[in-house]
C-alpha positions as CSV (number, residue, x, y, z in Angstrom):
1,X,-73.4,-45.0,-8.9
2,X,-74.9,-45.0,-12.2
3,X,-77.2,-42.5,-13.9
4,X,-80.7,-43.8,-14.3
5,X,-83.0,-42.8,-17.9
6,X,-85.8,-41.5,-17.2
7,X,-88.6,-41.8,-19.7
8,X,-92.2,-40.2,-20.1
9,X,-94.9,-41.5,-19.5
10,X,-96.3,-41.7,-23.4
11,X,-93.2,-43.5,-24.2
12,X,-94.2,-46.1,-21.1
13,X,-97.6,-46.7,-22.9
14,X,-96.2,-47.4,-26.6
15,X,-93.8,-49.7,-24.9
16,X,-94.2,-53.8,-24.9
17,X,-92.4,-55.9,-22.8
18,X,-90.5,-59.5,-23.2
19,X,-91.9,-60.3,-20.3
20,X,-94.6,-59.9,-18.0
21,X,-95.7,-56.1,-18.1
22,X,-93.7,-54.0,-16.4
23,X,-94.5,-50.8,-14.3
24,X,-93.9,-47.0,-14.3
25,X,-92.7,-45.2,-11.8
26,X,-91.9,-41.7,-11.7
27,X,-90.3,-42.0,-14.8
28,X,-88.7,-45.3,-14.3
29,X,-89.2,-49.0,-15.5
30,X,-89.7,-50.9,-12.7
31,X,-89.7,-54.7,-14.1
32,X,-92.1,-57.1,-12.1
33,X,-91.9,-60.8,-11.1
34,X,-91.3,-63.5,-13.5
35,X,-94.3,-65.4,-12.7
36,X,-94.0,-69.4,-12.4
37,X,-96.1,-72.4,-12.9
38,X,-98.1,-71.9,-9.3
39,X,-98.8,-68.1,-10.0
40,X,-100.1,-68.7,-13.6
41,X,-102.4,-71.8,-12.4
42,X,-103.8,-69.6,-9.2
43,X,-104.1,-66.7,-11.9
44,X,-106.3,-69.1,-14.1
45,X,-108.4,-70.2,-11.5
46,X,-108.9,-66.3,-10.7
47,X,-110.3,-65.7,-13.9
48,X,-112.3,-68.9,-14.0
49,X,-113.9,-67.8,-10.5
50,X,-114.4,-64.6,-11.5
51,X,-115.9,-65.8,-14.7
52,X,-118.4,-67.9,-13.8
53,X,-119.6,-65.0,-11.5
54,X,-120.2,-62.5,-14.0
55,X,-123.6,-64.0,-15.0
56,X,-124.6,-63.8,-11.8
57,X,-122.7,-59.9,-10.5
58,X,-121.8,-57.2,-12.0
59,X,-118.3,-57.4,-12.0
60,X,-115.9,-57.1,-14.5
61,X,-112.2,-59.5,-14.0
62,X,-109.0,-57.8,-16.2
63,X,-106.2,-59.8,-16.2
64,X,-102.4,-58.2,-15.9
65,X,-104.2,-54.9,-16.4
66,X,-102.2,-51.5,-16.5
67,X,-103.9,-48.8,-14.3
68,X,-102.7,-45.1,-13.6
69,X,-102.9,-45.3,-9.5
70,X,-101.5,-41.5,-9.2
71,X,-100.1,-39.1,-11.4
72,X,-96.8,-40.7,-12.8
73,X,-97.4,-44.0,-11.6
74,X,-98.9,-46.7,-13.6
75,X,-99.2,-50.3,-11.6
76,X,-100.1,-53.7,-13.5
77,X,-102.2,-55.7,-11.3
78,X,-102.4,-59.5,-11.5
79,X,-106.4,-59.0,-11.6
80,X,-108.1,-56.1,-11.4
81,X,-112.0,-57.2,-10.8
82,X,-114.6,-53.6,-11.6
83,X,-117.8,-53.6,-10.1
84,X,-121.2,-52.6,-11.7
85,X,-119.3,-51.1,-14.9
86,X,-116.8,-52.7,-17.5
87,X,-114.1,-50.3,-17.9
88,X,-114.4,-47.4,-20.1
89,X,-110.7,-47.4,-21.4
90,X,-107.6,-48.8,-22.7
91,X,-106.3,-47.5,-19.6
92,X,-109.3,-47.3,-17.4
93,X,-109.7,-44.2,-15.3
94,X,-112.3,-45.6,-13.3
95,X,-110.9,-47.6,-9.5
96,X,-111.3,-51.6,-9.7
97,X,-113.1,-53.0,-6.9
98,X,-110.7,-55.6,-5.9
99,X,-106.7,-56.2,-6.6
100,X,-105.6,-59.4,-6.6
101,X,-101.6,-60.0,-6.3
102,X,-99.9,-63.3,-6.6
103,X,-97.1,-63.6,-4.8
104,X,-93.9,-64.7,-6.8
105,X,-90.8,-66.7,-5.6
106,X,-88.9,-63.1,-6.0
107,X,-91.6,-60.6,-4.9
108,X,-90.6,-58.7,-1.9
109,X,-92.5,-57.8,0.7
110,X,-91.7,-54.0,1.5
111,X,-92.2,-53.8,-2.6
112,X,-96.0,-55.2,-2.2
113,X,-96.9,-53.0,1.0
114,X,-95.8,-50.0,-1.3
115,X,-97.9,-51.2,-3.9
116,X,-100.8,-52.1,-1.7
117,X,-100.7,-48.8,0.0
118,X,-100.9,-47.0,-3.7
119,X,-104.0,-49.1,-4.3
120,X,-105.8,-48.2,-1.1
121,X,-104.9,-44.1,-2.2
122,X,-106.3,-45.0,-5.5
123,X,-109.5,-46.0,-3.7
124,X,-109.5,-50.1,-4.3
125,X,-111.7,-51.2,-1.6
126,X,-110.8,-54.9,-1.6
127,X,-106.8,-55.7,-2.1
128,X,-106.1,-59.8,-1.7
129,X,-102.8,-61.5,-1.6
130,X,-102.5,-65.0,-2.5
131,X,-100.0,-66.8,-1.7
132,X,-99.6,-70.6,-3.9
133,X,-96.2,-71.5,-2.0
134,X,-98.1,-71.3,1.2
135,X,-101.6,-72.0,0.0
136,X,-102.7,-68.7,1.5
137,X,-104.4,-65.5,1.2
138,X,-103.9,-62.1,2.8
139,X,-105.8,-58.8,2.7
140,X,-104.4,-55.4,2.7
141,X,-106.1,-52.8,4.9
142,X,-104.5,-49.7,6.3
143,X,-100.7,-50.4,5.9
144,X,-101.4,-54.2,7.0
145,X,-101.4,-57.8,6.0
146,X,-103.9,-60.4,7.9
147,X,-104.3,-64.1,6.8
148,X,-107.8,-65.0,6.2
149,X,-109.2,-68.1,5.6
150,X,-111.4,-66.6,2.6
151,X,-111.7,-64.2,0.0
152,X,-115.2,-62.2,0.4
153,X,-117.1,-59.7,-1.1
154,X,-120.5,-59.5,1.3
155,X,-121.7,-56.9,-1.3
156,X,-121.8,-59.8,-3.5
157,X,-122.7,-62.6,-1.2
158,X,-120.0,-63.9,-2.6
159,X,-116.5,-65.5,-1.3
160,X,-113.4,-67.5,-2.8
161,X,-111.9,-70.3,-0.6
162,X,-108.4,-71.1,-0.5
163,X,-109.2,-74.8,-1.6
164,X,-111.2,-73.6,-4.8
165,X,-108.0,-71.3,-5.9
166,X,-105.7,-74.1,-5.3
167,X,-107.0,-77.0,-5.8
């Protein structure tokens, strides 16, 4: 068994990455998911959703955004969306309103529940999965996954179908 480095968590943040961003946790470098054409194109139309809403809502989309969820533990979320205030920071202390994660080919399941379950601790309300292999979403409540037909914030009036994603 090999020894692992362990790094802190300044040197994390002065760090940049080949590819996509990783993590930090508890001292280790936990690389994410190579995305692939279907999660950059659902990732896109995300953003484009999102953006067209801002005139409209107060919200706030961040793409591939690193966020300190607990003390030693920094997560990169595909899209973090803030509600009524733009973040305040390069790393923002304040708690998105809704995660988005797009699943990758190589993305394991037990990995995303731990993840999930360190967003809902952080306070994220609204955690979606999407799922372009499947053309599917998922929400994350209370150590659980449940397909939905929809993405909604009633707060908002407002709701994402599948078709509009991944069209």
């Amino acid at each position: 068994m090999s020894a692992k480095t362990l790094i802190s968590e300044s040197e994390y943040l002065q760090m940049a990455f080949d590819g996509p961003e990783a993590e930090y946790l508890e001292g280790e470098i936990q690389e994410r998911s190579m995305p692939t054409n279907s999660h950059s194109l659902a990732m896109l139309s995300f953003c484009l959703i999102f953006g067209r809403f801002m005139n409209a809502f107060p919200i706030f989309p961040r793409p591939e955004l690193r966020m300190r969820v607990a003390p030693r533990r920094f997560r990169v979320a595909d899209l973090a969306v803030f509600a009524y205030q733009a973040p305040s920071a390069e790393i923002p202390p304040e708690v998105p309103h809704v995660i988005i994660e797009i699943l990758s080919p190589d993305d394991r399941l037990r990995d995303l529940m731990v993840k999930f379950a360190e967003y809902q601790a952080f306070g994220v309300p609204h955690i979606w999965l999407a799922d372009p292999a499947l053309r599917s979403f998922s929400i994350y409540r209370d150590g659980s996954l449940t397909s939905v037909p929809e993405f909604s914030l009633p707060e908002f009036d407002l709701s994402l179908k599948i078709a509009e994603v991944f069209a």
